[in-house]
C-alpha positions as CSV (number, residue, x, y, z in Angstrom):
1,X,115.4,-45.5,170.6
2,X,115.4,-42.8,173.4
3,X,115.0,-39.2,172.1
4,X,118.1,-36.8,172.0
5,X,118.5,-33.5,174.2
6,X,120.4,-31.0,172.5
7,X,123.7,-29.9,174.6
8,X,126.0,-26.9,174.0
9,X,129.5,-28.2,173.9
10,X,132.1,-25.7,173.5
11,X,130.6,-22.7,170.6
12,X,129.4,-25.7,168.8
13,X,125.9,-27.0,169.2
14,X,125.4,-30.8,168.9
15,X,123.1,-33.7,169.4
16,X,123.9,-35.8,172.1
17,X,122.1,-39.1,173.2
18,X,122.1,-39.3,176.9
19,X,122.5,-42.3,178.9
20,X,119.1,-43.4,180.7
21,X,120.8,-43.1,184.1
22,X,122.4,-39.8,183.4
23,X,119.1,-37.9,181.9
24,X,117.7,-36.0,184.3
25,X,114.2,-35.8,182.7
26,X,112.1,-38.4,184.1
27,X,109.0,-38.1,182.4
28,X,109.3,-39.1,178.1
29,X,106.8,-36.7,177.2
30,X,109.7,-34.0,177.9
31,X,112.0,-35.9,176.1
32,X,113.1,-34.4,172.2
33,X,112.1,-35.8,169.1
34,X,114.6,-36.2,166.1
35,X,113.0,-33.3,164.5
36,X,112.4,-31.1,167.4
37,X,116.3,-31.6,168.6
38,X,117.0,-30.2,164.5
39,X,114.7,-27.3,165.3
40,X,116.5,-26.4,168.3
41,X,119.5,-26.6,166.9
42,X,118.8,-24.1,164.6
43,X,116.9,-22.0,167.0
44,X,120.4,-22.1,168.6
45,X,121.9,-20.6,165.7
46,X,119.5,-18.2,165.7
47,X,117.7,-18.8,163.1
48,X,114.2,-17.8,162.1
49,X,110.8,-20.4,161.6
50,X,111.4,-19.4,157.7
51,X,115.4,-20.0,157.5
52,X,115.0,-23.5,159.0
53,X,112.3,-24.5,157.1
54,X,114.1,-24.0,154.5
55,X,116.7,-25.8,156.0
56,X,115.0,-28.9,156.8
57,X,112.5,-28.5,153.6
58,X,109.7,-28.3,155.6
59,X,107.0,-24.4,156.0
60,X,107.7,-22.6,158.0
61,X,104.5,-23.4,159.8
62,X,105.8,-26.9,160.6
63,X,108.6,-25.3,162.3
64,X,106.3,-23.2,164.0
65,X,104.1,-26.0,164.9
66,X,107.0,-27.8,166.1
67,X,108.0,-25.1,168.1
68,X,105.1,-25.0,170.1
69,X,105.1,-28.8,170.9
70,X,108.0,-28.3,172.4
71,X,107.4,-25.1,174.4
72,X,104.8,-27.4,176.1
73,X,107.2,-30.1,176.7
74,X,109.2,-28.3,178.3
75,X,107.0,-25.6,179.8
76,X,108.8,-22.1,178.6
77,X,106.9,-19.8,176.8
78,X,109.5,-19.1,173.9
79,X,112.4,-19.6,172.0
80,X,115.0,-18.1,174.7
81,X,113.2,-19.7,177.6
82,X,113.7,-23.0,175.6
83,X,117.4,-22.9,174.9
84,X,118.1,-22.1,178.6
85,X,115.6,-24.6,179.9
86,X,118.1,-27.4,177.4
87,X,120.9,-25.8,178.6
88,X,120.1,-26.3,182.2
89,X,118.8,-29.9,182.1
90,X,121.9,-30.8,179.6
91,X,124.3,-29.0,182.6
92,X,122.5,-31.8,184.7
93,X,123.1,-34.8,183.1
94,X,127.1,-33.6,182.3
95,X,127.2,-33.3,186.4
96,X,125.8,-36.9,187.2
């Protein structure tokens, strides 16, 4: 089952599955987990580490941990970096 990239559409954020052929990421280790797509979700929201663990009923350490997997998946440095990094390779599937 092929990991989901989050995608803005609209002022909603949702989870979208994208296509093999129309995901621009190549390489799986970039791809998003169930649980990390749920974290950045929230990030999206704006949300803190505490308020989504509480969310998903995990610590807030979890979240954090999670966090930094995925700052090294897709090589940004934090949580703004991140959403526009998703934003931009979600722009790039919706053109192809």
């Amino acid at each position: 089952m092929p990991a989901s990239l989050l995608i803005q559409s609209g002022l909603e954020w949702s989870y979208n599955r994208p296509h093999a052929h129309a995901n621009p990421v190549e390489d799986d280790s970039m791809r998003l987990s169930e649980r990390e797509t749920e974290i950045m979700h929230w990030v999206g929201h704006g949300k803190t580490n505490l308020e989504i663990g509480m969310i998903l009923g995990i610590s807030q350490f979890t979240v954090k941990n999670h966090l930094q997997r995925i700052f090294r998946k897709i090589d940004v440095r934090n949580r703004a970096q991140a959403i526009t990094r998703i934003l931009a390779l979600s722009q790039e599937t919706q053109l192809q």
